[in-house]
VOGU-3710 file (C-alpha; in Angstrom, 3 decimals, decimal comma):
1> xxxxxxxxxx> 0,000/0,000/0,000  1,326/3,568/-0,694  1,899/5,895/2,499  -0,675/8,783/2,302  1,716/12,116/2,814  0,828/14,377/5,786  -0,390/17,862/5,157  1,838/20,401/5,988  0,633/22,137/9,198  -0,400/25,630/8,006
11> xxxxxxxxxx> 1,090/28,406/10,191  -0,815/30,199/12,931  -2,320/33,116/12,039  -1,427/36,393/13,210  -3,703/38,471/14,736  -3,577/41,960/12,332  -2,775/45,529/13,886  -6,279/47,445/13,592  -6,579/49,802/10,494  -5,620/53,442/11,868
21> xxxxxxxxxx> -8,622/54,792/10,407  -11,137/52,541/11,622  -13,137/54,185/14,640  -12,905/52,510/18,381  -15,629/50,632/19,417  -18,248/52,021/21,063  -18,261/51,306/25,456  -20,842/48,845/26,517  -24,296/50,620/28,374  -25,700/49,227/31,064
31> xxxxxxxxxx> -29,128/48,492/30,609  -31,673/51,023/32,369  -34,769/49,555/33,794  -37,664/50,736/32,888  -39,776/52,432/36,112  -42,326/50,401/37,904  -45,498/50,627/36,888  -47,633/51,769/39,170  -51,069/50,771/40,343  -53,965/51,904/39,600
41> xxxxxxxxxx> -55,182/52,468/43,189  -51,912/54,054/44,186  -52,065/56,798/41,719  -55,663/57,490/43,051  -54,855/57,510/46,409  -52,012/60,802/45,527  -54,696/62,356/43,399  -57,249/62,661/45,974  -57,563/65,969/48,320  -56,532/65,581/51,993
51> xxxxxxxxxx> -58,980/66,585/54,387  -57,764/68,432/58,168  -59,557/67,792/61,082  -59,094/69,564/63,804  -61,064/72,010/67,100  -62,102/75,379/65,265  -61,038/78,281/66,739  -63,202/80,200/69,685  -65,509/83,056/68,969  -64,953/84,636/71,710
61> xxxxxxxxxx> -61,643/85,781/71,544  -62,202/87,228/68,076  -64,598/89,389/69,244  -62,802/90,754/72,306  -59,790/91,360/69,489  -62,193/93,211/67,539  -63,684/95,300/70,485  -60,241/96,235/71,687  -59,483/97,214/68,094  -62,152/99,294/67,691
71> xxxxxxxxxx> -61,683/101,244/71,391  -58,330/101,873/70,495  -58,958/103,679/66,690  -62,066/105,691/68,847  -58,813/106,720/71,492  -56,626/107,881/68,740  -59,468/109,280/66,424  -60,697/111,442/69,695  -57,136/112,456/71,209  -54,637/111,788/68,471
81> xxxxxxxxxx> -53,122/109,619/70,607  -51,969/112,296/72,982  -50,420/114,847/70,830  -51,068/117,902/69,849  -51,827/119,205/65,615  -50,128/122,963/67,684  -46,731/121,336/68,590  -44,378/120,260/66,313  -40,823/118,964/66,814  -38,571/120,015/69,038
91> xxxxxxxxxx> -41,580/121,351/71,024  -43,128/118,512/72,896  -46,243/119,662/74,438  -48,894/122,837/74,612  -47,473/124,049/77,984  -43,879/124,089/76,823  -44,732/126,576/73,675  -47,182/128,601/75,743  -44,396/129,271/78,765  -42,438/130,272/75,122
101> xxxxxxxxxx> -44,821/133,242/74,215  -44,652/136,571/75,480  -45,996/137,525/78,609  -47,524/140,246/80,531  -46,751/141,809/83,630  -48,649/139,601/85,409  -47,962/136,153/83,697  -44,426/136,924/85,089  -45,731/136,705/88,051  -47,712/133,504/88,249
111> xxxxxxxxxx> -44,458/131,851/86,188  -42,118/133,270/88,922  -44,604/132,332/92,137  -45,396/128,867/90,714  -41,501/128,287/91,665  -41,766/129,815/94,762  -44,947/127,621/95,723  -43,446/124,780/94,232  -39,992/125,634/96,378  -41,968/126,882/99,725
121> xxxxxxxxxx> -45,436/126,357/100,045  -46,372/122,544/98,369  -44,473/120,957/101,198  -47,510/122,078/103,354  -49,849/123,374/101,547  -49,880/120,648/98,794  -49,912/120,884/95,021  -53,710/120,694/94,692  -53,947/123,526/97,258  -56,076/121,802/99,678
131> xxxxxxxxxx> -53,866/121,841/102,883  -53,339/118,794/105,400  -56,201/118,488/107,777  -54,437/115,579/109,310  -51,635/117,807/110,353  -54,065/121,291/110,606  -52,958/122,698/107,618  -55,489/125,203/106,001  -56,648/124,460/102,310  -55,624/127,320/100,033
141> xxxxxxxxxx> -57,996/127,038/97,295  -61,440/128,365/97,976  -60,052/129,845/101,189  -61,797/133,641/101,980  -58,456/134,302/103,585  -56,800/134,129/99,416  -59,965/135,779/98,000  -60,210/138,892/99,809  -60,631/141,639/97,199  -57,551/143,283/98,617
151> xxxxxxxxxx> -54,736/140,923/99,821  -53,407/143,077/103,066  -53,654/140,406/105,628  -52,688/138,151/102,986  -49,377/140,000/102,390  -48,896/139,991/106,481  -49,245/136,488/106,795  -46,957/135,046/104,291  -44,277/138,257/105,510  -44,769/137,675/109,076
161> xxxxxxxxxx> -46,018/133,991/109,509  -49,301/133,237/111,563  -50,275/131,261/114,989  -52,942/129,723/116,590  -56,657/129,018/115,822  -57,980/130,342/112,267  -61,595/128,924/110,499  -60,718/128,795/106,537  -64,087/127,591/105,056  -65,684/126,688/107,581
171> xxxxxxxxxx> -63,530/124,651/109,193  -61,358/125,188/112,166  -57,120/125,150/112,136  -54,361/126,213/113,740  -52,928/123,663/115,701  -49,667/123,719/113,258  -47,777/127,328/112,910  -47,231/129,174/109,881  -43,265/130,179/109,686  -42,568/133,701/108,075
181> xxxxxxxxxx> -41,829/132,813/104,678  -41,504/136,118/103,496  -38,802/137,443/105,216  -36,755/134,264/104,989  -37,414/134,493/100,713  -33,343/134,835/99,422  -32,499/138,239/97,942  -32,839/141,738/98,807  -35,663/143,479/99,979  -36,914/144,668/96,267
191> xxxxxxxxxx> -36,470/140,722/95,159  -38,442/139,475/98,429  -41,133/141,547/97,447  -41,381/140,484/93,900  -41,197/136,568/95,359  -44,185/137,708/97,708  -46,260/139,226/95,358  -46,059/136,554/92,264  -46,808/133,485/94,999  -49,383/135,321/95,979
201> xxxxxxxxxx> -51,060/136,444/92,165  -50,094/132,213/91,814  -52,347/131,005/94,657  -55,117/133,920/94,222  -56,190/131,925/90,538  -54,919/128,890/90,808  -57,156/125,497/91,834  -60,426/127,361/90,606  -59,087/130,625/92,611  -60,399/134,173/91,162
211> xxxxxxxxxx> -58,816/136,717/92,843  -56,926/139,950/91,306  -53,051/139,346/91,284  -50,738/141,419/93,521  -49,178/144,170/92,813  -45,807/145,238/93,551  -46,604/148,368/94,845  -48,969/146,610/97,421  -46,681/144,240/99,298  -44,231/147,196/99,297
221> xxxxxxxxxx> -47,038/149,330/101,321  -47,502/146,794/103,490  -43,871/145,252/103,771  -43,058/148,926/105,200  -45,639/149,130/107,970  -44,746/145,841/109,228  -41,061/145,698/109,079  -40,072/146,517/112,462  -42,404/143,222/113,616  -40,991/140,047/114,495
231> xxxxxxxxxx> -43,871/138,278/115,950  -46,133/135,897/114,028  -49,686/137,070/113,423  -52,600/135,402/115,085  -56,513/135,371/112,963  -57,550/138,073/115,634  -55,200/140,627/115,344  -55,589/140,673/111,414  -59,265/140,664/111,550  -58,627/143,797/113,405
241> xxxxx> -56,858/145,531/110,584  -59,283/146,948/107,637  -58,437/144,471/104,092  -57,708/147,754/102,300  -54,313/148,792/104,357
//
């Protein structure tokens, strides 16, 4: 028999350089899943409107709200809320432009014997002008002693100071002395006098008071008659002397 010849092993193949031209492959992407899909009933149960429960809120309080409202726009309509369409900044109130203006004679004298009250006679006396009954201290306003057409005894009393039992309106006083402010006013004898005469115009219309002020011209008629005294005056003796001198 003849030998069959073996067939020459062919070579392995080479694996061949990519063309430069030829475009990179693509990189793999992962797959996406789709989204759930969702149930019917779900989708309802999102689309439907939510309802709140819950205490409503008391009447009652509204209405006081509103009432309290309402009191406080009648303040502010009524007062303006305390100010004043006449002042206007820097000013701050009515009294503080009117002590501004120009004054007479006599609103001098009520400025300047408001101070001297307010520096002398309120410790006593009181700012209201009503006295101390607890301590038998004669009421000022309303008193016949302050309204006497002419202010005489008046002048002697706050020069000289007064002592024991007077009736001012009725009532009975006295058991407290009156000092004599007058004399111990600071100054000379010309500024005493204007003191005297502007507390005295201050307390003759203050607290309802109508009474003609004081002149300087009186105190200095009386001042002189009197200035050799040093005693206080007592309600007789100045009942005793005419109003007029």
């Amino acid at each position: 028999m003849k030998k069959r010849k073996k067939r020459p092993t062919p070579p392995a193949s080479v694996p061949m350089p990519p063309h430069p031209a030829a475009p990179k492959p693509a990189p793999a992407v992962a797959a996406v899943a789709a989204p759930p899909v969702r149930k019917a009933a779900s989708v309802a149960a999102e689309t439907e409107p939510v309802v709140v429960t819950g205490t409503p809120m008391p009447l009652l309080p509204i209405v006081l709200l509103s009432v309290l409202l309402y009191i406080g726009y009648l303040y502010l309509a009524n007062t303006a809320g305390g100010f004043s369409a006449q002042v206007y900044d820097p000013y701050t109130s009515v009294k503080q432009l009117a002590d501004l203006q120009p004054k007479s004679a006599a609103d001098e004298q009520y400025a300047q014997g408001r101070k001297v009250y307010a520096y002398i006679c309120v410790q006593c006396h009181q700012e209201n002008g009503k006295g101390n009954p607890a301590l038998f201290i004669p009421p000022l306003a309303g008193s016949e002693w302050v309204l006497a057409e002419q202010p005489g005894r008046l002048i002697r009393i706050v020069s000289k100071g007064l002592t024991g039992p007077i009736k001012v309106a009725g009532a009975d006083y006295g058991g407290a002395a009156m000092f004599a402010a007058g004399d111990q006013l600071p100054g000379d004898e010309e500024q005493k006098v204007q003191q005297i005469a502007g507390v005295l115009t201050y307390i003759r219309s203050s607290w309802e008071n109508k009474a003609p002020p004081v002149s300087l011209d009186q105190v200095r008629t009386v001042r002189a008659k009197i200035q050799d005294r040093t005693d206080p005056w007592t309600a007789d003796e100045l009942l005793k002397i005419p109003e007029n001198e």
